[in-house]
N, C-alpha and C positions, 0 to 999 in steps of 0.2 A: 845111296838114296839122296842124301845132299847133292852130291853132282846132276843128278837125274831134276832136280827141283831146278836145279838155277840154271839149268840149260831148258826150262819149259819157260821160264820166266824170263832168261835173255833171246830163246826165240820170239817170245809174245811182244818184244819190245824192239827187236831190231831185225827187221827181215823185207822185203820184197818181192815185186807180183809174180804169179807163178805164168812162168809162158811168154813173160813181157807182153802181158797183155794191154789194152788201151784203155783208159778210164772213159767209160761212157755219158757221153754229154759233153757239153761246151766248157770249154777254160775260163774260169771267169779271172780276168787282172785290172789292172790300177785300181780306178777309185773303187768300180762296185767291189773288188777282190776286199778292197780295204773296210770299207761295209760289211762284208761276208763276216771277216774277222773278226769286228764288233759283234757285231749279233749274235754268234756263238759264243764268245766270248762273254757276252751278257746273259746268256741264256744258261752256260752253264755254274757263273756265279749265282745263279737262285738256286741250285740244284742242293740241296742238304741231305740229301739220301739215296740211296738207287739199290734196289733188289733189284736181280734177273737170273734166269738160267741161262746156262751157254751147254754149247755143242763144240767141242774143240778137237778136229781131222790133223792129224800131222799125214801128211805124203813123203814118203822117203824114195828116192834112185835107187836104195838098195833093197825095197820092201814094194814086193807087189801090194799086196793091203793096205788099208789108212787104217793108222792107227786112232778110234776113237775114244775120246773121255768126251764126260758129262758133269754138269756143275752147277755149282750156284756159286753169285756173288754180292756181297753185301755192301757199300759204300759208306761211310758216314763224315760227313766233312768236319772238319778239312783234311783229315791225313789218317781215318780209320779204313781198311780193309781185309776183308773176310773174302778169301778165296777158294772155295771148296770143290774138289774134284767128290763125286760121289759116284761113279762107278767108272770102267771096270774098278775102279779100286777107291775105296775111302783115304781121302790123304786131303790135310785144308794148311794153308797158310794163314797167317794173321800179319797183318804190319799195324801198329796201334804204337803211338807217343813215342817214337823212334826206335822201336823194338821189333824184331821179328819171333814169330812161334812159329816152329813147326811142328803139324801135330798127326801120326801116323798111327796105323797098329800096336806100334811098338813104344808108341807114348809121347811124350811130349819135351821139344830142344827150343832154351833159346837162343836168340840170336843165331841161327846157325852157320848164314855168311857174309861178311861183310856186303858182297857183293850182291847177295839176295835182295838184301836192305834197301840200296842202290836202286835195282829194279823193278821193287814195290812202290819206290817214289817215282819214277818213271809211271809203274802205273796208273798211281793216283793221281800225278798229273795229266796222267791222257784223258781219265774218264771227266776229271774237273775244267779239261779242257786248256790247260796253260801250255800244255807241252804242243799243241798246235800252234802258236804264237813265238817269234821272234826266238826258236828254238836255234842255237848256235851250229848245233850237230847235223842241224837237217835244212836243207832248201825247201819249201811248200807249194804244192800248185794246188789249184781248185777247181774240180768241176761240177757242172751242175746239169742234171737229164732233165729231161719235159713232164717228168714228177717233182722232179723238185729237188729229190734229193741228192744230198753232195757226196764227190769223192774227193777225200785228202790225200795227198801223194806227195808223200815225205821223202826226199832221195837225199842219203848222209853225204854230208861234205865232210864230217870227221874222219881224215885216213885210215882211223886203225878200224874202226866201223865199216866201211866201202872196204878190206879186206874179208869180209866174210859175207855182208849185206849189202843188197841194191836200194829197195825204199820199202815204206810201210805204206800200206791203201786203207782205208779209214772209210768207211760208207756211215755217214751221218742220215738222220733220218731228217728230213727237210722242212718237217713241223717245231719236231721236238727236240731238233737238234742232237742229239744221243744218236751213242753207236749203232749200227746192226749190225756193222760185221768188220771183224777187223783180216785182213787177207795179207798175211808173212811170208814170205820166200827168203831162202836164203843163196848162196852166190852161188852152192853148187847144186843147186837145182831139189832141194828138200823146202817143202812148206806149210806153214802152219795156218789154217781157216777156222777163225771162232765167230760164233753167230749167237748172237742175242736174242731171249726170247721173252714171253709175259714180264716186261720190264714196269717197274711201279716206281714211282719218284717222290722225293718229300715224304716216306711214310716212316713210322716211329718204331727204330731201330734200339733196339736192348743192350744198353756197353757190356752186357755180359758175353755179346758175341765176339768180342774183340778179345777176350782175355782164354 
């Protein structure tokens, strides 16, 4: 079950487009790019909270089906996370004040792996927006469609990374800056697609959800 966690968590966090597809819309570089950066950047330092469900399809090579889960996720800055799969299976992770919970049928583990831990900060940086910025592991391009909104296209310059992954696709919403959808591939052609839904921000989160 540990295994099965930190391999949903290190595909959520390290993967690329499925198909090699092309990110729709214009590149945007130099200065406006560098503008881009601010404003998300600013946008998502106001961000103190964020509910949403998600819908998260893994596609395997070796499975005709996608495998679907469904969830909810809770935000609370700057380093709380509540990440709930609610079906097919109840199973939630917590990352809160350097610590991880995981909390299953069969009860509740802390800390269960180093590596987890790792990948929770990965996440709470992506939704806080830092991990898009001057990320060492990743190169960054950015596009922008004639709605507006952007696509981030992470591609690892870390070796041991670019042995298993090509890049992560990020679909920012163009108002509000937040994710819709994050789109995962990995190098041998397996991919993970999560999609954001009734997303609410700044609203008053209970620390008992972290615990």
């Amino acid at each position: 079950m540990k295994k099965h966690i930190l391999l949903i968590f290190l595909t959520f966090m390290t993967a690329s487009v499925l198909m090699a597809q092309t990110p729709v819309g214009t590149e945007v570089i130099g200065e406006k790019k560098a503008a881009l950066v601010t404003t998300i950047e600013k946008a998502h330092k106001q961000l103190t909270s964020l509910s949403a469900n998600f819908t998260q399809e893994k596609t395997s090579t070796l499975f005709t089906d996608k495998v679907v889960q469904k969830g909810k996720l809770q935000y609370k800055a700057p380093k709380q996370l509540r990440w709930e799969y609610t079906s097919p299976k109840a199973m939630t992770v917590i990352f809160a004040n350097g610590k991880v919970l995981l909390k299953t049928d069969k009860g509740t583990t802390s800390n269960p792996n180093k590596m987890l831990n790792e990948m929770g900060n990965m996440i709470i940086n992506t939704i806080n927006g830092t991990f898009l910025k001057d990320n060492p592991d990743f190169s960054t391009r950015y596009y922008k469609d004639k709605s507006g909104n952007i696509t981030a296209v992470l591609t690892p310059v870390n070796k041991k990374i670019k042995t298993y992954y090509k890049n992560i696709t990020i679909t920012l919403n163009g108002s509000s800056h937040l994710a819709e959808k994050v789109v995962l591939n990995e190098v041998n052609g397996d991919a993970t697609t999560i999609i954001f839904s009734e997303k609410k921000t700044n609203v008053t989160l209970s620390d008992s959800l972290f615990k």
